[in-house]
C-alpha positions, 0 to 999 in steps of 0.5 A, spaced: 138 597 605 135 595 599 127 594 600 126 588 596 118 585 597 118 579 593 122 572 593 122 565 590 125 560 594 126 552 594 126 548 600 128 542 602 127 538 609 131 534 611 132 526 608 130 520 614 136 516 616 136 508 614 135 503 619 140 498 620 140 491 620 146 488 625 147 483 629 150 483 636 156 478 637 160 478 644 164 473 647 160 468 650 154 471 647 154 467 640 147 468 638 146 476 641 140 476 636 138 482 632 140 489 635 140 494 629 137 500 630 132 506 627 135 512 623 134 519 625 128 523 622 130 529 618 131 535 619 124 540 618 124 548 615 120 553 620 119 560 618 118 565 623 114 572 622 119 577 626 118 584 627 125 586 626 126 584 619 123 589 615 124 586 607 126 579 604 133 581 602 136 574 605 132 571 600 134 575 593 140 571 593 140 565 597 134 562 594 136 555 596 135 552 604 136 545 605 135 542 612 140 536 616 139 529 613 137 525 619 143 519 621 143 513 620 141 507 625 147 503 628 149 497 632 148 496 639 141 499 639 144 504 637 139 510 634 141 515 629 141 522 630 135 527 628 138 533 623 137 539 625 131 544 624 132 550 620 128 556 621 127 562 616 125 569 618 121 573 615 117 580 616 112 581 619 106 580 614 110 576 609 104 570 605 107 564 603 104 560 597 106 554 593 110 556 587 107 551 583 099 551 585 099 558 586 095 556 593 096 561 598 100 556 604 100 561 610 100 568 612 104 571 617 101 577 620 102 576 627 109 577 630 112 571 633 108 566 628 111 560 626 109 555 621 112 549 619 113 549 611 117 543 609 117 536 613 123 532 615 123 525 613 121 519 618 128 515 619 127 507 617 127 502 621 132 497 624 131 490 624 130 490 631 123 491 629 123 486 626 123 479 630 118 475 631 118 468 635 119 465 628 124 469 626 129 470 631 134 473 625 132 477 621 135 481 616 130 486 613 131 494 615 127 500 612 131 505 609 129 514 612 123 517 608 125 523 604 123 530 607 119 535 603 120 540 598 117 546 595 119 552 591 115 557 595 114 564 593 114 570 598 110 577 598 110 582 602 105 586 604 107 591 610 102 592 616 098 599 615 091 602 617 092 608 612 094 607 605 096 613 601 094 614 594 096 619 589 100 623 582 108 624 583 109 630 586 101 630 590 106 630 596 105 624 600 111 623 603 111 631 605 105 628 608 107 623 612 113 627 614 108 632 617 103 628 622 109 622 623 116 622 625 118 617 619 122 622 614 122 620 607 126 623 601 122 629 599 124 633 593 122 637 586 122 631 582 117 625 580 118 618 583 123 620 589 119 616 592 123 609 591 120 603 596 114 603 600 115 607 608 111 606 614 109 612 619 106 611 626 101 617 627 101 618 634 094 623 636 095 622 643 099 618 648 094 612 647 091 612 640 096 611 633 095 609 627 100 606 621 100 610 615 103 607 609 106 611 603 107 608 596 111 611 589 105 614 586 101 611 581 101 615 574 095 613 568 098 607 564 100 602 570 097 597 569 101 597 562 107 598 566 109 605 566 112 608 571 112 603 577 107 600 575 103 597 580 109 593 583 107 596 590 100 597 590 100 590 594 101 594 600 095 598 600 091 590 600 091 590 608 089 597 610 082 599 613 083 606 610 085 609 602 087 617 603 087 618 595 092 625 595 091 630 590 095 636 587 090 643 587 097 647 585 101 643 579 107 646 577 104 645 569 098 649 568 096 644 563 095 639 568 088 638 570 087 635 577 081 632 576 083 628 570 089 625 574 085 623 579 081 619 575 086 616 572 088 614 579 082 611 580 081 607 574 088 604 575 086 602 582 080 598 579 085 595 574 089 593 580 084 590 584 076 590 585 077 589 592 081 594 593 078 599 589 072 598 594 076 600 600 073 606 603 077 611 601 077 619 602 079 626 598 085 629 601 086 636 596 094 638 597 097 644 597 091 650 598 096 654 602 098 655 594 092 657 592 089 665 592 082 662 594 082 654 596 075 654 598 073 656 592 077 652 588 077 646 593 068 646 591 070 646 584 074 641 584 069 636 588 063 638 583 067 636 577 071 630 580 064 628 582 066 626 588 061 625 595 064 622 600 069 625 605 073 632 603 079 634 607 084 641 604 091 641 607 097 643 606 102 638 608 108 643 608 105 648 612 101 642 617 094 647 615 087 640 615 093 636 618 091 635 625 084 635 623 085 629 619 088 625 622 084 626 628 078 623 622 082 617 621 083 615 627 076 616 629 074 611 623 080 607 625 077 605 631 070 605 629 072 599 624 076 596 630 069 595 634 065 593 628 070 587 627 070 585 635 062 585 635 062 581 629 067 576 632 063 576 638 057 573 634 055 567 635 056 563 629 051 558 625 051 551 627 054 547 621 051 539 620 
C-alpha cells in the first residue's frame, strides 16, 4: 500500500428538511385545523482515529463527502426523517485544520476518538408550530437549516517515542531491523527508504517503546533536495531524537562531521521546536572500523558534541542492547516527569 500522509478534502453535512404547512381535511371533520409536520435534521460528518488504518489513502482520490439531507415534513403530524450520519476513519495520529484558516480543529491521537467536523442542518418547522388562538389556520412553515461545510486538511503525524535521523546509507533501517521485528527495505543504495516505518522495541516482556524510521535527510532539504523534509512531520511527536551517523563511508571524501552537521542545520530550518528535542549521537558502522574507540573520540571532539555517545553496529547488534535499554530509561523518566506535572494543582484563574 502506498503510504500517503497528507489530504485535502471538502465536507458537506447534510441540508435540514423543509416543514410543511398542511391542513387536516376527513369526512365529518371540515375544519381539522393545521397538521404540517417539521422537517428532518440533516445528516453530520464524524471522524473517528482507528487503529487499524494506517495512511490516509481513502482520501487522495475521493476527496468529496457529503452527508444524507434530512426529508421533508408531511401531513398528518407527520415528521421528516433524519439523514443519516457519516463517519470518516482516520489513523491514529491524524490532525485536522481548516483549509481556509489554517486553524488546527482537532488532533486525533487516541484510538477511538470521535469528533464531530461538520454539523447537519435543523429541519424547518411545520405549521403546527404555528397556531394560536387568533390564528387557527396558519399557513407559515419554515424551510430546513443548511448543514455545514469545510475543506479540510489532513496530516498525518505517526505516534513514536524515538525518531530516527540521519544521512542515506547512516543505516537506519538496518537498525530498526536489528532491535525491532519491523523489517524495512535495506540495500547498498541511497533513499531505499520510501515512507516512514514503525518498530516496537520490546526490552523485556513489560517495558517497549515505538521507534520511527524516516528517508534520510541530505543538505539542501529545506530547498527540496532529496526528499526534502516531507516526513520530518513524523519526528514532531517523539520524546527522543537518535541522530545516526556513518563512521565508515563508502566515499573516502565524505567527512562524517560535515554531514552531521548539515543534518542539524537542516533540522533547525525545519523546526526550533524539534531542533530542541533531546537528542543523542549513535555512531554507525565501527565493526568497520580498525580502532573505532579512537576514531569514535575524534570524531566527537571535532563534531563538538557533549551529550550522549553510543558506538554501534547495527548489522552486527554491537551497542545495540546497550542502547536501547538507555532509551527506555529516558522514556520512562520523561513519562513520570509529565505524570507528576499533571498531577500539580493548577493556579486559580479569576
Amino acid at each position: 500500500m502506498k503510504f500517503i500522509d497528507e489530504a485535502t478534502i471538502k465536507v458537506y453535512a447534510g441540508d435540514g428538511g423543509n416543514g410543511v404547512a398542511t391542513f387536516r381535511r376527513e369526512k365529518y371533520e371540515p375544519m381539522g385545523g393545521p397538521n404540517g409536520g417539521d422537517g428532518g435534521r440533516g445528516g453530520s460528518i464524524f471522524v473517528v482515529a482507528d487503529r487499524n488504518i494506517n495512511t490516509l489513502v481513502d482520501y487522495r482520490y475521493t476527496r468529496t463527502f457529503k452527508a444524507e439531507r434530512g426529508e421533508n415534513g408531511s401531513g398528518s403530524d407527520c415528521y421528516g426523517k433524519g439523514g443519516e450520519d457519516m463517519i470518516l476513519r482516520v489513523p491514529v495520529g491524524t490532525t485536522i485544520s481548516d483549509k481556509a484558516t489554517g486553524q488546527m480543529m482537532v488532533d486525533l491521537s487516541v484510538d477511538g476518538q470521535k469528533v464531530m467536523m461538520a454539523k447537519g442542518g435543523n429541519g424547518g418547522l411545520g405549521n403546527i408550530h404555528f397556531k394560536t388562538s387568533t390564528n387557527r389556520s396558519p399557513r407559515q412553515c419554515t424551510k430546513g437549516d443548511p448543514g455545514e461545510a469545510f475543506e479540510l486538511y489532513l496530516e498525518l503525524k505517526v505516534l513514536a517515542d524515538v525518531g530516527l535521523l540521519g544521512m542515506p546509507n547512516a543505516g537506519k533501517s538496518t537498525f530498526i531491523r536489528s532491535v525491532s521485528a519491523a523489517k524495512p527495505k535495506v540495500a547498498d543504495y541511497p533513499f531505499t527508504t520510501l515512507h516512514p516505518n514503525l518498530g516496537v522495541v520490546r526490552v523485556d516482556s513489560n517495558r517497549s517503546f515505538v521507534i520511527a524510521d524516516v528517508p534520510g535527510l541530505i543538505e539542501g532539504a529545506a530547498e527540496g533536495a532529496g526528499l526534502g523534509h516531507q516526513f520530518l512531520r513524523h519526528l514532531q511527536r517523539t520524546s527522543l531524537l537518535l541522530h545516526l551517523v556513518d563512521l565508515a563511508p563508502f566515499d573516502d571524501a565524505v567527512d562524517p562531521v560535515q554531514e552531521a552537521k548539515a543534518i542539524v542545520n537542516e533540522l533547525k530550518k525545519y523546526d526550533q521546536e524539534l531542533f530542541d528535542k533531546p537528542r543523542w549521537l549513535v555512531l554507525n558502522k565501527i565493526d568497520m572500523l580498525e580502532d573505532s574507540a579512537q576514531k569514535v573520540a575524534d570524531f566527537v571532539k571535532a563534531y563538538g558534541w557533549e551529550g550522549p555517545v553510543f558506538p554501534i553496529s547495527a548489522i552486527s547488534g554491537v551497542g545495540c542492547q546497550t542502547l536501547t535499554y538507555a532509551i527506555m530509561d529516558h522514556i520512562e523518566q520523561a513519562r513520570a516527569q509529565r505524570e507528576l506535572e499533571d498531577a500539580q494543582p493548577q493556579p486559580a484563574t479569576e
